[in-house]
Backbone as a ProteinNet text record, in pm:
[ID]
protein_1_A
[PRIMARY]
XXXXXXXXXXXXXXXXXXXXXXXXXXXXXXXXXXXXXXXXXXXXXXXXXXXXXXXXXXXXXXXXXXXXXXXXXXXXXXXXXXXXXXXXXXXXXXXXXXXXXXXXXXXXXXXXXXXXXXXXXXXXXXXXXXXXXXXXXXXXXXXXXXXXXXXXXXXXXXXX
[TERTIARY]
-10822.9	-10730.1	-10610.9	-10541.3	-10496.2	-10316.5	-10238.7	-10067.8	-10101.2	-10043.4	-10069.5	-9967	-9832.4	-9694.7	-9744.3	-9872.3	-9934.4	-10020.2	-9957.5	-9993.3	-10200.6	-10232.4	-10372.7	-10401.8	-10368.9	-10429.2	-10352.9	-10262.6	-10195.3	-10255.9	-10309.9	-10385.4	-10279.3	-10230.7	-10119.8	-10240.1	-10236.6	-10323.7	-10243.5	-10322	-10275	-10272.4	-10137.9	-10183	-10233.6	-10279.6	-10381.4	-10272.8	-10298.5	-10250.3	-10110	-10016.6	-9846.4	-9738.7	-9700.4	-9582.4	-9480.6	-9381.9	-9264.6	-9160.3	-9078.6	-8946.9	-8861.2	-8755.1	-8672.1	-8521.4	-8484.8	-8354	-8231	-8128.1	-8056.5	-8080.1	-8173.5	-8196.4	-8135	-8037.5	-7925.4	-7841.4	-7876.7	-7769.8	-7762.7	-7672.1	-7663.9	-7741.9	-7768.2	-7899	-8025.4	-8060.3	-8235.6	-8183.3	-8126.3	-8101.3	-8100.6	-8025.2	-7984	-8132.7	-8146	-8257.4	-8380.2	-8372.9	-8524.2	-8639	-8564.6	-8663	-8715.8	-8609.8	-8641.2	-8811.5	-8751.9	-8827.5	-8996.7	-8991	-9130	-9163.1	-9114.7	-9176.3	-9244.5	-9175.1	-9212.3	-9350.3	-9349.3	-9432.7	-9603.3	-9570.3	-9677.4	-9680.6	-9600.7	-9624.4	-9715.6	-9704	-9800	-9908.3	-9938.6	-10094.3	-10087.3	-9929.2	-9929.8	-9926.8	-9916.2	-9919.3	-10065.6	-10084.7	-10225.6	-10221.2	-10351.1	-10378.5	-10307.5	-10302.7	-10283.8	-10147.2	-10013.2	-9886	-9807.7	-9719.5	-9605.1	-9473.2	-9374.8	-9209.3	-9179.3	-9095.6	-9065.5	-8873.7	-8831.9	-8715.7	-8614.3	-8555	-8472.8	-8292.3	-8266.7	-8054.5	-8041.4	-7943.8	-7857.6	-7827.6	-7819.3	-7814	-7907.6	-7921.9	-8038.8	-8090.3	-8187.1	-8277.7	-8433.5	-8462.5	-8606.8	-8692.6	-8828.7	-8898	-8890.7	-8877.4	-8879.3	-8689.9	-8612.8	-8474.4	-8493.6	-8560.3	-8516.8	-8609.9	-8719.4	-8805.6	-8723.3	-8617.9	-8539.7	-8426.6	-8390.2	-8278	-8398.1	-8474.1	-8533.8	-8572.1	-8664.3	-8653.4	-8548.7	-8405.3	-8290	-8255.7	-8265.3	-8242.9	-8318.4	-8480.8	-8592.8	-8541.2	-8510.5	-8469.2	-8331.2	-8217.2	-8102.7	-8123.2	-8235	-8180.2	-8317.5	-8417.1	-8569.7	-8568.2	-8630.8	-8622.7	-8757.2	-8772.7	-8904.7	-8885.7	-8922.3	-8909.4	-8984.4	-8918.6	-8987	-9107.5	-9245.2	-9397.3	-9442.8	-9439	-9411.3	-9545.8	-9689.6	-9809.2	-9818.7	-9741.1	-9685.8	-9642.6	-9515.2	-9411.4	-9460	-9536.3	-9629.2	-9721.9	-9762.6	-9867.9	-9753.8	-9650.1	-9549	-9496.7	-9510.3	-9376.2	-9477.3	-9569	-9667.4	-9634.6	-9588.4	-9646.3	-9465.6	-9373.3	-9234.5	-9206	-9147.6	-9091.5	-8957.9	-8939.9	-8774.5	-8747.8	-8702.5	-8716.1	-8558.5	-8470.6	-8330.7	-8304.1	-8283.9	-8202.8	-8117.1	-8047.4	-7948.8	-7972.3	-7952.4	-7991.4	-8000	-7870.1	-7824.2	-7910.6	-7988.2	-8038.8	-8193.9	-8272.6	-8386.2	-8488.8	-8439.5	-8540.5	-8554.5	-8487.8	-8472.3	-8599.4	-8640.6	-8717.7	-8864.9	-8865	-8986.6	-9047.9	-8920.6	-8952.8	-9063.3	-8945.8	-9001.6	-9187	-9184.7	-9342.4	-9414.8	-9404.7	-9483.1	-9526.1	-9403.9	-9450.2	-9525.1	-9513.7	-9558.3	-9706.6	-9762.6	-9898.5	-9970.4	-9839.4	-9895	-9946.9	-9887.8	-9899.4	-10031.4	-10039.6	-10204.8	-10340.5	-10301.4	-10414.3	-10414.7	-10297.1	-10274.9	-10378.9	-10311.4	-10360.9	-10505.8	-10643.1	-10763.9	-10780.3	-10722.7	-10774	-10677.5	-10599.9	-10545.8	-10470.6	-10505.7	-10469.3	-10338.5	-10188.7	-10095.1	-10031.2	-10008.2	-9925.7	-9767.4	-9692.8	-9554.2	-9427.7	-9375.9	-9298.5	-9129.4	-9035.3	-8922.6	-8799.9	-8711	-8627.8	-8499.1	-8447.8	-8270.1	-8158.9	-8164.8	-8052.8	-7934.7	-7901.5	-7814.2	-7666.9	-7594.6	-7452.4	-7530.2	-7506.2	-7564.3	-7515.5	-7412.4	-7381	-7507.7	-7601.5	-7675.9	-7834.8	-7827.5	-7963.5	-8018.7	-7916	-7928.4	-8004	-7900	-7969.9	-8089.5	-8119.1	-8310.3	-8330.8	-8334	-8442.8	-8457.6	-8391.3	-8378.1	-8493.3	-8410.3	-8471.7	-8663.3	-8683.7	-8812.5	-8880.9	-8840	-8935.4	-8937.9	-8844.5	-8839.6	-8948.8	-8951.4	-9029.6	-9193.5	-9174.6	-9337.5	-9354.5	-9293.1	-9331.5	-9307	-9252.7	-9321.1	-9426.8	-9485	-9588.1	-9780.5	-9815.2	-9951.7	-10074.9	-10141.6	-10207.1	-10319.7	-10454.6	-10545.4	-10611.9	-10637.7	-10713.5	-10634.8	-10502.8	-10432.7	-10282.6	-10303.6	-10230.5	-10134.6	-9979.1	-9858	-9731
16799.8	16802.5	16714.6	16627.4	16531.1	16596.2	16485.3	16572.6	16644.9	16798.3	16791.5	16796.6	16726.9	16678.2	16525.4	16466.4	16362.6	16399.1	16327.6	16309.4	16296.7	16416.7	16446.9	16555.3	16558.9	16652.3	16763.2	16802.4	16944.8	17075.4	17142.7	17217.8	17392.8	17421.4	17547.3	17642.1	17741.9	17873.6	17971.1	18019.6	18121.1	18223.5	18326.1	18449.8	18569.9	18655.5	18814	18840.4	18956.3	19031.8	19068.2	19032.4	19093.4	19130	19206.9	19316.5	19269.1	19143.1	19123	19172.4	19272.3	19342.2	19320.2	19281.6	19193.4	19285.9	19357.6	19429.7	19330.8	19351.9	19295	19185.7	19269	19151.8	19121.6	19176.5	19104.9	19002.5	18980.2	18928.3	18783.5	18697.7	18540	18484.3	18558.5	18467.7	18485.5	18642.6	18589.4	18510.4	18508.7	18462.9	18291.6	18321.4	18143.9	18060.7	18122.3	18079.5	18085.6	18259.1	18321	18353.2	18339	18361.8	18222.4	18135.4	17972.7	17930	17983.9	17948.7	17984.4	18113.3	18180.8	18098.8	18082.8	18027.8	17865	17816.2	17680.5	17677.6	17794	17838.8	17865.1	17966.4	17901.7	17848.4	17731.1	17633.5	17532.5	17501.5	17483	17534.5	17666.7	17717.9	17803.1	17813.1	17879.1	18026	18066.1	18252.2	18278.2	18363.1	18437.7	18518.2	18503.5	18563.3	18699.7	18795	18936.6	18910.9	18910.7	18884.4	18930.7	19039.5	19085.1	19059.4	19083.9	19043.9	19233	19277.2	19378.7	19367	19361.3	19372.3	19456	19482.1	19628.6	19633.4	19696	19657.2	19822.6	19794.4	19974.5	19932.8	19781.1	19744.6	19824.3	19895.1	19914.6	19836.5	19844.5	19708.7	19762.9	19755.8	19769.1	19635.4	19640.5	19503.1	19407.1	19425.5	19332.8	19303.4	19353.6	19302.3	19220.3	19279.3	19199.8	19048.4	19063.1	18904.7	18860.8	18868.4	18797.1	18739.1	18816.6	18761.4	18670.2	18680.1	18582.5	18495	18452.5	18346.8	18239.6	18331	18253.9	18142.5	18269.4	18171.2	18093.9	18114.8	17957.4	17879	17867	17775.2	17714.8	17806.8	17726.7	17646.3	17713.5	17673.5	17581.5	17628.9	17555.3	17408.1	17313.3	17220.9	17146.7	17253.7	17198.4	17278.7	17183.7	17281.7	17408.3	17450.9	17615.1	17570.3	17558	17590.4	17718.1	17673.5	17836.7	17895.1	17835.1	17900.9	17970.5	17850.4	17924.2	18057.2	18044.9	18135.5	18275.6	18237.6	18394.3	18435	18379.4	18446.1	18491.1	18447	18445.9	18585.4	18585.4	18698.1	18809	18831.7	18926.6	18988.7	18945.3	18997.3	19003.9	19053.6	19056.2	19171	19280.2	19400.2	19440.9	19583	19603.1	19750.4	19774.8	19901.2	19926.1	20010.4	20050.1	20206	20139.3	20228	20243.9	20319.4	20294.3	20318.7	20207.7	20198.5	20302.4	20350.6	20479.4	20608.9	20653.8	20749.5	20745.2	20856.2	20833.6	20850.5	20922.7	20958.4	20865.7	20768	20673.1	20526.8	20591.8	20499.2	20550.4	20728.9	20778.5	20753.2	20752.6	20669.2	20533	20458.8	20307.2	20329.3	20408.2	20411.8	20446	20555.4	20594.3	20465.3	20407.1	20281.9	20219.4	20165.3	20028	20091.8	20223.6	20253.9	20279.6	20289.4	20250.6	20144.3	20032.8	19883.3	19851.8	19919.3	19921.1	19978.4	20064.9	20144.9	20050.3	19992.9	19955.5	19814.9	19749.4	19611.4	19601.1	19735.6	19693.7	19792.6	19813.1	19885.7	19797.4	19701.5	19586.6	19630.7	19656.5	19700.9	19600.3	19597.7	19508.1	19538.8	19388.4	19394	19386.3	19501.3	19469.7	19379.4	19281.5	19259	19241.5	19323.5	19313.9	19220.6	19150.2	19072.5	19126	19093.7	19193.8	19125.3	19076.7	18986.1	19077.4	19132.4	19222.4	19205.7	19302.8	19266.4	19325.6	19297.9	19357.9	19475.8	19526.2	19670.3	19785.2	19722	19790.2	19760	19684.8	19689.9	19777.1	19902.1	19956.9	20104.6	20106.5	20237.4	20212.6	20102.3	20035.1	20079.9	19989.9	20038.9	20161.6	20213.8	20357.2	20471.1	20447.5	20470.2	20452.6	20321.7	20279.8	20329	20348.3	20418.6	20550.3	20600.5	20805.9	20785.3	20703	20708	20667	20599.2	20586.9	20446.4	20352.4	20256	20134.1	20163.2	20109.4	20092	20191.1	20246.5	20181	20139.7	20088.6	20139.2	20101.3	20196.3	20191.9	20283.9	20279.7	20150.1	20066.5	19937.2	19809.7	19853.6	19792	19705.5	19678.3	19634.8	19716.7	19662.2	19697.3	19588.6
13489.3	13377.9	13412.2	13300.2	13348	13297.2	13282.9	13257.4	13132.6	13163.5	12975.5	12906.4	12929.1	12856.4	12814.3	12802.7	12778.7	12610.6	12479.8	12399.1	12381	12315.9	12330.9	12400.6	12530.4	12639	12635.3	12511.5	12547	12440.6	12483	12376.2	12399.3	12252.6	12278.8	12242.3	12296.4	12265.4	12186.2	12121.1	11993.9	12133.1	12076.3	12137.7	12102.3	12138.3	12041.7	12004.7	11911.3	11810.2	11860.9	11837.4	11818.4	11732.7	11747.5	11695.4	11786.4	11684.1	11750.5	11684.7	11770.3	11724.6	11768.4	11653.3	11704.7	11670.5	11739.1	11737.1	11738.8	11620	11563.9	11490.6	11407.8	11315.6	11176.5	11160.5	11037.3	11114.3	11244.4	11323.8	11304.3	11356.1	11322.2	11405.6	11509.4	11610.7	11545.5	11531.1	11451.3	11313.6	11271.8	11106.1	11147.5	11246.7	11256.9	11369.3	11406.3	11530.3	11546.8	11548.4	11556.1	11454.2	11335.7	11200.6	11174.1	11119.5	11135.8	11268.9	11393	11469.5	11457.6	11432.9	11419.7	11265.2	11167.2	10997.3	11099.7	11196.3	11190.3	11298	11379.1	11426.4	11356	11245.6	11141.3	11083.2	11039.5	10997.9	11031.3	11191.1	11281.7	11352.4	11288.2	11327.2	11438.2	11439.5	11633	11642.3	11549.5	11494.8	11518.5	11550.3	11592.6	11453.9	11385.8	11215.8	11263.1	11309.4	11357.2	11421.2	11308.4	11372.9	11268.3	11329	11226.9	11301.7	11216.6	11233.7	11216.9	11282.2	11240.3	11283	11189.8	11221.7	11228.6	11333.4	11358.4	11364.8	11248	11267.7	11210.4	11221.7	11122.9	11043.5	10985.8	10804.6	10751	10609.3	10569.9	10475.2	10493.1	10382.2	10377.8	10259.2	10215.3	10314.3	10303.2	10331.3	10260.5	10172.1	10030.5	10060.9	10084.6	10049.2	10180.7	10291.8	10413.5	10417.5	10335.1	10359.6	10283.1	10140.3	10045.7	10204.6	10236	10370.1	10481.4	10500.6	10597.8	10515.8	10394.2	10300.8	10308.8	10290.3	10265.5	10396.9	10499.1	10678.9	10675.4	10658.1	10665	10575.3	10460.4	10315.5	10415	10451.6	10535.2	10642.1	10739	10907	10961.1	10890.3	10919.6	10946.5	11039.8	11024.1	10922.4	10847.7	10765.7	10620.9	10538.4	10413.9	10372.2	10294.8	10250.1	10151.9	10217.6	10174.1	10090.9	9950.7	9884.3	9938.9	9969.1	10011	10142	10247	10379.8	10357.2	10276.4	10283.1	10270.6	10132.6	10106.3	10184.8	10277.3	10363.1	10513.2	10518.4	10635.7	10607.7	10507.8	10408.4	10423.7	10417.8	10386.7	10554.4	10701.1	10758.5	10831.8	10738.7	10792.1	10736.2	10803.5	10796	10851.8	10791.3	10848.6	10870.1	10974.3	11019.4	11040.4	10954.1	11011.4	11129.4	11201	11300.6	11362.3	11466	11530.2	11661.8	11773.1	11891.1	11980.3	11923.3	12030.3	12003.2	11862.2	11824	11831.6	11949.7	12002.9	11896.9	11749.7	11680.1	11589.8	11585.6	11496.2	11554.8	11701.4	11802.8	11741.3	11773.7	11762.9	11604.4	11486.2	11382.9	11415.6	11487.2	11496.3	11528.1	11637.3	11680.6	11548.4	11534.6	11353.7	11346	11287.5	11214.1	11248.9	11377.4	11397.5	11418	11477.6	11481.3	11318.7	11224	11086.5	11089.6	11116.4	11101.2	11123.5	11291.9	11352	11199	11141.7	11051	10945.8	10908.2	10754.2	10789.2	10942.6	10906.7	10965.9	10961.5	10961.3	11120.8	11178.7	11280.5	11416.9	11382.8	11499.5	11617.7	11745.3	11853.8	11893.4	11854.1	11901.4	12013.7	12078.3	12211.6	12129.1	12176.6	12153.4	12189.4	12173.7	12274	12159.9	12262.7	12207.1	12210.3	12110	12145.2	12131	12204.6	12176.6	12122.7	12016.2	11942.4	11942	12027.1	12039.2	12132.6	12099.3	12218.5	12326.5	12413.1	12567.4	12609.6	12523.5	12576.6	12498.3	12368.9	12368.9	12446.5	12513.9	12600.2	12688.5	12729.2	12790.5	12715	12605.5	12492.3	12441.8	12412.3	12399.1	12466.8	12586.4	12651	12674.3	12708.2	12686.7	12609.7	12504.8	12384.3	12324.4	12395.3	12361.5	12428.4	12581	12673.5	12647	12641.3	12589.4	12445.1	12342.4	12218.4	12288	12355	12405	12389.8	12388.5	12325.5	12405.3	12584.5	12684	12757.3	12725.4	12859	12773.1	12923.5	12867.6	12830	12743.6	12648.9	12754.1	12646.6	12719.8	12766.7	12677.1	12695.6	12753.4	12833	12936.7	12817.3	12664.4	12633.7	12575.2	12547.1	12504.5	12462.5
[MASK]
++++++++++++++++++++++++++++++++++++++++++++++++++++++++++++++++++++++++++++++++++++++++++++++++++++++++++++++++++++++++++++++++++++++++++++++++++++++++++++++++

């Protein structure tokens, strides 16, 4: 195998099925950065079909109010225009979960859900991984929090 920062020879791999939760997400970093980033992501094919957005703030917002707020950030910050066919298949797999960092039941909520997510979307076993668009004085109550809800620890079939 030859360089693969060499035009041709770089092949990106999709990754399996993920549930990315992204805590603080009314915030100006996912709004400004991280939503933009993932739309351009499928834009380019790089989303694995089996991929949701779940987004986590103490704003409250329906799913539907919160894809109207991520719409708006891709339409502002994207370096590619808003694909109304993209969009709707992007949009279909973005959610919003309100809680408050500090409150553990608001976590054991979160799990519900996201093992909803697993039933709703066909049976899909997701690896979780979390982003903390957050002040750093709450990284500590996450984590916290996620591990007391269950939602560190590795499942049976080795993923999480």
């Amino acid at each position: 195998m030859g360089n693969p920062f060499v035009e041709g020879e770089h092949q990106a791999l999709k990754p399996s099925a993920t549930a990315l939760v992204i805590f603080g997400a009314s915030g100006d970093l996912t709004q400004r950065k991280l939503l933009p980033a993932l739309y351009n992501l499928a834009y380019d094919g790089l989303l694995p079909d089996s991929f949701i957005v779940v987004g986590a703030s103490r704003t409250a917002f329906s799913d539907e109010e919160y894809r109207e707020k991520v719409k708006e950030s891709v339409a502002s910050f994207s370096r590619r225009e808003l694909d109304p066919e993209l969009w709707e298949r992007f949009s279909e797999k973005v959610y919003y979960h309100s809680l408050d960092g500090n409150n553990e039941a608001d976590f054991v909520r979160l799990r519900e859900r996201l093992e909803g997510f697993a039933v709703q979307h066909g049976g899909v076993n997701y690896n979780y991984v979390y982003y903390l668009a957050t002040s750093p004085n709450f990284f500590s109550p996450i984590a916290k929090n996620l591990s007391q809800a269950g939602l560190v620890e590795p499942v049976q079939d080795g993923k999480r």
